[in-house]
VOPAGU-2260 file (C-alpha; in pm, 1 decimal, decimal comma):
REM VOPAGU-2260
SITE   aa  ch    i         X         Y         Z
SITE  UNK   A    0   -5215,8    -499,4   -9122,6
SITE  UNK   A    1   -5454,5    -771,8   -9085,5
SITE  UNK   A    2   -5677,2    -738,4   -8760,6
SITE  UNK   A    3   -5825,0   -1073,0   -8630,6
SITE  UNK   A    4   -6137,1   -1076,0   -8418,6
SITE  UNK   A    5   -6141,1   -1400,8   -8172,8
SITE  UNK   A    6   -6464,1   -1564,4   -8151,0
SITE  UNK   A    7   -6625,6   -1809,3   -7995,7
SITE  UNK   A    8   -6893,6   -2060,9   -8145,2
SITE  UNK   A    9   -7168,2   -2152,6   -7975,9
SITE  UNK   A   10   -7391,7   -2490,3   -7943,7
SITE  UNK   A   11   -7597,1   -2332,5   -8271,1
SITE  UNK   A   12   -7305,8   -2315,1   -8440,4
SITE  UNK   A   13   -7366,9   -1892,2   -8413,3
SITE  UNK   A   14   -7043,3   -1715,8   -8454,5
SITE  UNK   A   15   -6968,7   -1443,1   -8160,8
SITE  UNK   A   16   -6671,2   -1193,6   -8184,1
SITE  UNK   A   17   -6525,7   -1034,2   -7857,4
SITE  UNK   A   18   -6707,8    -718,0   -7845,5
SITE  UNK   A   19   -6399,0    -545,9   -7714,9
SITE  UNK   A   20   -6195,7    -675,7   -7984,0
SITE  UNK   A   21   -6411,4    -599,2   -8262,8
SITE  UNK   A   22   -6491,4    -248,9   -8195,4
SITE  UNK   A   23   -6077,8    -238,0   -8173,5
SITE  UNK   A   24   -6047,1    -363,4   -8528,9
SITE  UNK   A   25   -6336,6    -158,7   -8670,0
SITE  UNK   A   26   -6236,7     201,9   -8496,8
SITE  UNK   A   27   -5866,0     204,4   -8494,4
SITE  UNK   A   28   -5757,4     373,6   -8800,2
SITE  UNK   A   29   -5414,5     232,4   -8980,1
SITE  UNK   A   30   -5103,4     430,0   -8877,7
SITE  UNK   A   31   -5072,4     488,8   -9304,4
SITE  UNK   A   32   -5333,4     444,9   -9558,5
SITE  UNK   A   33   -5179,7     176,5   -9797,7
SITE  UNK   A   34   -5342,0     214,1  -10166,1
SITE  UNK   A   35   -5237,1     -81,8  -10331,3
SITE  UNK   A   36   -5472,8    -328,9  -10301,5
SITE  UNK   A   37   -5680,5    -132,2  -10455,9
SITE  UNK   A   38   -5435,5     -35,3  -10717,2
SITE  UNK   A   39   -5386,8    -375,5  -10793,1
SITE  UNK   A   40   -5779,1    -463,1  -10826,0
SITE  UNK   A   41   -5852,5    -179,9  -11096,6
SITE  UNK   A   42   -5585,2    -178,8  -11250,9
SITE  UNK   A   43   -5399,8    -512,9  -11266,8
SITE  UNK   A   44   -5073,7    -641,5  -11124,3
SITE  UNK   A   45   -4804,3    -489,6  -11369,0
């Protein structure tokens, strides 16, 4: 699950994330822990 952050840029061109919205996407855990990306770095699609 992919969790998108919206964010606003500023006249700087600085980058700010919704604080609410980040701290969702950082602290919510995934209902299942999915292995295969991972899987599929060290060891190779197959």
């Amino acid at each position: 699950m992919s969790r998108g952050v919206p964010s606003r840029v500023d006249e700087r061109g600085r980058i700010w994330p919704d604080a609410a919205a980040l701290e969702d996407a950082v602290l919510a855990g995934a209902a299942t822990a999915d292995p295969g990306y991972f899987r599929r770095l060290l060891a190779g699609d197959s």
